[in-house]
C-alpha positions as CSV (number, residue, x, y, z in Angstrom):
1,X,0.0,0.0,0.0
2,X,1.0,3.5,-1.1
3,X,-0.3,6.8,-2.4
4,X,-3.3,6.1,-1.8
5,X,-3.6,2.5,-3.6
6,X,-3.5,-1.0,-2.4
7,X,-3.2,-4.6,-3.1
8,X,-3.6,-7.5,-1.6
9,X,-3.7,-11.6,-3.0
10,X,-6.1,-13.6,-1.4
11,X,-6.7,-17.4,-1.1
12,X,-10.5,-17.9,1.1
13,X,-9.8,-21.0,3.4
14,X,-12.9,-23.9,2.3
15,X,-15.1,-22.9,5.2
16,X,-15.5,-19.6,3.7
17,X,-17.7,-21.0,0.8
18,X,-21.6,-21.1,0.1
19,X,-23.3,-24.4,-0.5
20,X,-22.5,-24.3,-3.9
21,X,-18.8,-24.2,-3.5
22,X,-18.2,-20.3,-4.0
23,X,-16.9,-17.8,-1.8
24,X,-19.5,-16.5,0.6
25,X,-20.6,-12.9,-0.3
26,X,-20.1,-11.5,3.2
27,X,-16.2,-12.7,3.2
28,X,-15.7,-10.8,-0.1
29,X,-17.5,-7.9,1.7
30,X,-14.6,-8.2,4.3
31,X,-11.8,-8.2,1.5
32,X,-13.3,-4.9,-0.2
33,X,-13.3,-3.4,3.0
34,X,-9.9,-4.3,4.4
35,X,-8.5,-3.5,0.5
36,X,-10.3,-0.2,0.9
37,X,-9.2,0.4,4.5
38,X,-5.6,-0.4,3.5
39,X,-5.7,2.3,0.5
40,X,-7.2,5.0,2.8
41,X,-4.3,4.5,5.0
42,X,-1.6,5.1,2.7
43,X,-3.0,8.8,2.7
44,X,-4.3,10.2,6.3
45,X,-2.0,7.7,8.0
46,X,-4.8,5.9,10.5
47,X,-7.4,4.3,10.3
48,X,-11.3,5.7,9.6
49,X,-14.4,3.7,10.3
50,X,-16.3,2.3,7.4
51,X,-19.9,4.5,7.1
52,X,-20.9,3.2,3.8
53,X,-20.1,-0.1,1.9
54,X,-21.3,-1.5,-1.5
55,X,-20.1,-4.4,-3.5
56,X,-21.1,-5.6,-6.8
57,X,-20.6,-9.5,-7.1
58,X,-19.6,-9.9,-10.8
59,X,-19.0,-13.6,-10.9
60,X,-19.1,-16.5,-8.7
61,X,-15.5,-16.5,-6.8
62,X,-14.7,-20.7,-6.4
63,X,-13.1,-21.7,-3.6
64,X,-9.3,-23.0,-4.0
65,X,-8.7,-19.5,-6.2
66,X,-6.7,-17.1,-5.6
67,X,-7.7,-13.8,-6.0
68,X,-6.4,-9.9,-6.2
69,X,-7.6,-6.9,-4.5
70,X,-6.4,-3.6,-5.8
71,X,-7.9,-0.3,-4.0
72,X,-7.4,3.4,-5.1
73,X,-8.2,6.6,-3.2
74,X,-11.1,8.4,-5.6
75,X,-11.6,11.4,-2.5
76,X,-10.1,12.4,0.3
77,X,-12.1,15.7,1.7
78,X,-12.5,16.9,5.3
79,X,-14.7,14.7,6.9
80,X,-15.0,11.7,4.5
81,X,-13.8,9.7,1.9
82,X,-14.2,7.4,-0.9
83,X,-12.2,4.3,-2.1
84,X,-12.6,1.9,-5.1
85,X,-12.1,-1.6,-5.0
86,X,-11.6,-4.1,-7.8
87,X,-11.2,-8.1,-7.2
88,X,-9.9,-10.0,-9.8
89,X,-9.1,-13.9,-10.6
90,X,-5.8,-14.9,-11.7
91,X,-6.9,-14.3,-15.1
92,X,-7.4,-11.0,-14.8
93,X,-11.2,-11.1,-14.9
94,X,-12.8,-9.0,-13.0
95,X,-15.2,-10.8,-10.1
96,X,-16.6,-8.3,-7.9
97,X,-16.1,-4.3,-7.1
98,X,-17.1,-2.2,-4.1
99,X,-17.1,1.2,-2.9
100,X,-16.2,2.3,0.9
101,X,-17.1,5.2,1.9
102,X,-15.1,6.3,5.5
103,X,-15.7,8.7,8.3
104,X,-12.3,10.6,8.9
105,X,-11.1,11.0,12.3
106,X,-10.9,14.4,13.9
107,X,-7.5,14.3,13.9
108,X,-7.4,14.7,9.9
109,X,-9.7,17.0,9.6
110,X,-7.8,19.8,12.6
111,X,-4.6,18.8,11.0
112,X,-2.0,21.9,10.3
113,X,-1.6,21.2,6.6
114,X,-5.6,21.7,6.2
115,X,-6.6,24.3,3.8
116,X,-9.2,26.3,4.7
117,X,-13.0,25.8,3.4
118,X,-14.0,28.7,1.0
């Protein structure tokens, strides 16, 4: 992680499927958050609590895969901000984005280096 983008490579343990032998939605949930969390990071230097989350589920994920994260800062303003998330396969397809939005902490938003709202 750095300058605001992140990347991960993920293999779900077997007890993270569905009956049907994909990944569970809420564990790919996690991933985009975590990715996202990671990204934001690289910017304000702490971490934010999640406020919003939405992921898109492309294409089923099997289990025994492994798969890519990549995140990327979109906005960073004074009280929130917003993070893309893209999950690939090894293959370069992509199976599911998401979208975190974050509550900044107080401690970004009195920083010194803040401009001044106009």
């Amino acid at each position: 992680m750095a300058d605001g983008r992140s990347e991960v490579t993920w293999t779900p343990p077997d007890d993270w499927g569905n009956p049907v032998g994909n990944v569970h939605g809420g564990y790919i949930a996690l991933l985009v958050d975590d990715v996202a969390g990671m990204a934001l990071l690289s910017v304000i230097g702490t971490g934010a609590p999640t406020v919003s989350l939405q992921v898109d589920y492309l294409h089923g994920m099997p289990l025994g895969r492994e798969y890519i994260g990549r995140g990327e800062v979109v906005r960073v303003g004074k009280a929130t901000a917003i993070v893309d998330v893209h999950v690939y396969d090894t293959d370069e397809v992509m199976v599911a984005r998401g979208k975190c939005y974050f509550q900044l902490p107080s401690t970004w938003r009195d920083r010194k280096d803040a401009r001044p709202a106009t």
